[in-house]
C-alpha positions as CSV (number, residue, x, y, z in Angstrom):
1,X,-3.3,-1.1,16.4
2,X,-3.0,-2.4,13.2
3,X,-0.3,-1.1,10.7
4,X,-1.3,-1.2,6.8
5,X,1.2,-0.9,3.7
6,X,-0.7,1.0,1.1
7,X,1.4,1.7,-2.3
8,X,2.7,5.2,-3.1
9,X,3.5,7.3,-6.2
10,X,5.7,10.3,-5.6
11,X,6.6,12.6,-8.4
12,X,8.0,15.9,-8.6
13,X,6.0,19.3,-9.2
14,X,7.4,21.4,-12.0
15,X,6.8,24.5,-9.5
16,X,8.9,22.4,-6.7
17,X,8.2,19.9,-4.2
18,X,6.7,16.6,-4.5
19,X,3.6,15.2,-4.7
20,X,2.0,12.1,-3.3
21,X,-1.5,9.8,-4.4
22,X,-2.4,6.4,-4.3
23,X,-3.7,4.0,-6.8
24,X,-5.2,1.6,-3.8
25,X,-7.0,4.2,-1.6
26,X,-8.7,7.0,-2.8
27,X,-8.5,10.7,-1.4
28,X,-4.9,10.4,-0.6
29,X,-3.3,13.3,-1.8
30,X,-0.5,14.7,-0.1
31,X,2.3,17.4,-1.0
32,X,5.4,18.2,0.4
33,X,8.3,20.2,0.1
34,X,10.6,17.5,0.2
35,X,10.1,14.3,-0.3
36,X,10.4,13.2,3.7
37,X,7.7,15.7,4.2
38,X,5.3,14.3,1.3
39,X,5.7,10.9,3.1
40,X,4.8,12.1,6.5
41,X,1.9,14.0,5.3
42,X,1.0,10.6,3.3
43,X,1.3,8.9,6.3
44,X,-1.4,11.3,8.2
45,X,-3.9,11.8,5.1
46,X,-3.4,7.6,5.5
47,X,-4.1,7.0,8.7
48,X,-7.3,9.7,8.8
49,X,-8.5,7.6,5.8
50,X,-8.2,4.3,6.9
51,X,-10.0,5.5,10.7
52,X,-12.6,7.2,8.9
53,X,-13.5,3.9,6.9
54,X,-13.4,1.5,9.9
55,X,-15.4,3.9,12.4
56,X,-18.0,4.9,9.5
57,X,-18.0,0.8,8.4
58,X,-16.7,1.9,5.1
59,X,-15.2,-1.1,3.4
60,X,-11.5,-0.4,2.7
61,X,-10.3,-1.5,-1.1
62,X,-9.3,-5.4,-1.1
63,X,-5.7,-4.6,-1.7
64,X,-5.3,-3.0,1.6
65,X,-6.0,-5.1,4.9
66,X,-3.5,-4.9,8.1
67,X,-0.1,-6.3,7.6
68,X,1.3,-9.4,8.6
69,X,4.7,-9.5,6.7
70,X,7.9,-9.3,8.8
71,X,9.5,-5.5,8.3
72,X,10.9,-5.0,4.1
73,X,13.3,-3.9,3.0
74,X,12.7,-1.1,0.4
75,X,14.8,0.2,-2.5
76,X,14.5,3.3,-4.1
77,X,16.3,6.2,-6.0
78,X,16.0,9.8,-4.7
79,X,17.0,13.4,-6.2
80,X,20.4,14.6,-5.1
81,X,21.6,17.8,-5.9
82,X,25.6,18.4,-5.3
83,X,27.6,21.2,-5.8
84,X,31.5,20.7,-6.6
């Protein structure tokens, strides 16, 4: 099993929830109602992508081959809402 880092962009809908696509692979489209959810659904729209392209022979873009880099570290802000 190969594991692949393919870049995200999550944004905020105006009717709620969040909403997640990629630049590097095409088709993924996922939306969530929070933003753990949008990244698990990414994760499985992903994964479906990526199978379909290597059992169908599809070349997958340049920018996305099987990892080799020790685990990152990632940084991040998120939406916090606190009531006092």
């Amino acid at each position: 099993m190969s594991e692949y880092l393919i870049p995200l962009t999550i944004e905020p809908l105006d009717e709620g929830g969040y909403l997640a696509t990629s630049s590097e692979l095409q088709g993924l489209i996922a939306q969530g109602r929070t933003i753990a959810e949008t990244l698990e659904i990414a994760e499985d729209v992903a994964r479906k992508l990526i199978e379909s392209c290597i059992k169908h022979n599809d070349p997958l873009p340049k920018t996305i081959s099987p990892s080799l880099a020790k685990p990152f570290k990632l940084q991040t802000r998120i939406p916090l809402s606190v009531e006092i």
